[in-house]
C-alpha positions as CSV (number, residue, x, y, z in Angstrom):
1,X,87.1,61.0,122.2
2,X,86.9,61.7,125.8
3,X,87.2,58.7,128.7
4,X,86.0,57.9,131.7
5,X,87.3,55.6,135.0
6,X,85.2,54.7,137.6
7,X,87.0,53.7,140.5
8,X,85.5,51.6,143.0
9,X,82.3,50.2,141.0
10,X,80.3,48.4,142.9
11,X,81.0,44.2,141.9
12,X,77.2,43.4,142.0
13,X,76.9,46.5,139.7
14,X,79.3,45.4,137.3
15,X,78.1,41.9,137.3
16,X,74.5,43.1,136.2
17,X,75.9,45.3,133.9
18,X,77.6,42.3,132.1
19,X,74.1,40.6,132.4
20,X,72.3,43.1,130.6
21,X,74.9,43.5,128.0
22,X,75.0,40.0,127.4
23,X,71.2,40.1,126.7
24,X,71.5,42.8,124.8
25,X,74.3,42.2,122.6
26,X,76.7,45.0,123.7
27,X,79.9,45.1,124.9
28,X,80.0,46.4,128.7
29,X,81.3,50.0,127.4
30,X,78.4,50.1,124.8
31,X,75.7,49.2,127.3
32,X,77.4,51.5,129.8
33,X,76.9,54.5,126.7
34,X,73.3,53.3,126.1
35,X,72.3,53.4,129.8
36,X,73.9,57.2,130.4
37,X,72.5,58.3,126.8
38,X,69.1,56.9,127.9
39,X,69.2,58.3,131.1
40,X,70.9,62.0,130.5
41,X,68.2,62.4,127.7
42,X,65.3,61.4,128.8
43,X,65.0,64.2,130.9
44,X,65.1,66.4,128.4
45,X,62.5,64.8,126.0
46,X,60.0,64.3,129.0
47,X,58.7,67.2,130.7
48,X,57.6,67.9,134.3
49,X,53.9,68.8,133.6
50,X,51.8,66.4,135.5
51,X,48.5,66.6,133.5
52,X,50.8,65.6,130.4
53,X,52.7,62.8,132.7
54,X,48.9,61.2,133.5
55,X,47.9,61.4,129.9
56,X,50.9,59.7,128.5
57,X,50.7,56.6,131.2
58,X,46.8,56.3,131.0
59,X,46.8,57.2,126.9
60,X,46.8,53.1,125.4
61,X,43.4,53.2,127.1
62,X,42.1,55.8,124.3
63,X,39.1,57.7,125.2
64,X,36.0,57.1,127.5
65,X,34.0,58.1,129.8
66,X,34.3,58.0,133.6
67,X,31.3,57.4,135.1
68,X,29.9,60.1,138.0
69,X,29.8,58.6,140.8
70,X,26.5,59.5,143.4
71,X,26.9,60.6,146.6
72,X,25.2,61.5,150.0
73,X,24.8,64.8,151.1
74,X,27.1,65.7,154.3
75,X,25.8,64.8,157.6
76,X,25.4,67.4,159.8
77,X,28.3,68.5,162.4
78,X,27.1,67.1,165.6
79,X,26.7,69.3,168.5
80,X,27.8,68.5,171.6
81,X,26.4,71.4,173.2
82,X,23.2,70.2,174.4
């Protein structure tokens, strides 16, 4: 099994990282695992399509209709000419 030191980790760091262990119910090295494994995969499970991005955020609303909106015709480009 391979280790890792981090020298020079940030207190405030380390002190939230032992908060959200605590609430979690990990030791500090298993939280610090979870947090690399859920950040070093998730960008390989997501993709970088932004149709598929807006479909996945706006999906819990299931499917309707959106209403067309009416609008004026353009006004005409004034002329300062005359």
């Amino acid at each position: 099994m391979n280790s890792i030191i981090i020298d020079n980790f940030d207190d405030d760091l380390i002190v939230r990282l032992q908060k959200r262990a605590e609430h979690s119910g990990r030791s500090l090295e298993a939280e610090a695992k979870e947090i690399l494994r859920a950040v070093l995969t998730k960008n390989e499970e997501n993709s970088l399509n932004l149709a598929a991005k807006i479909e996945q955020r706006f999906s819990h609303f299931g499917d309707f209709e959106i209403p067309i909106i009416s609008r004026d015709s353009l006004r005409e480009i004034p002329n300062f000419e005359d």
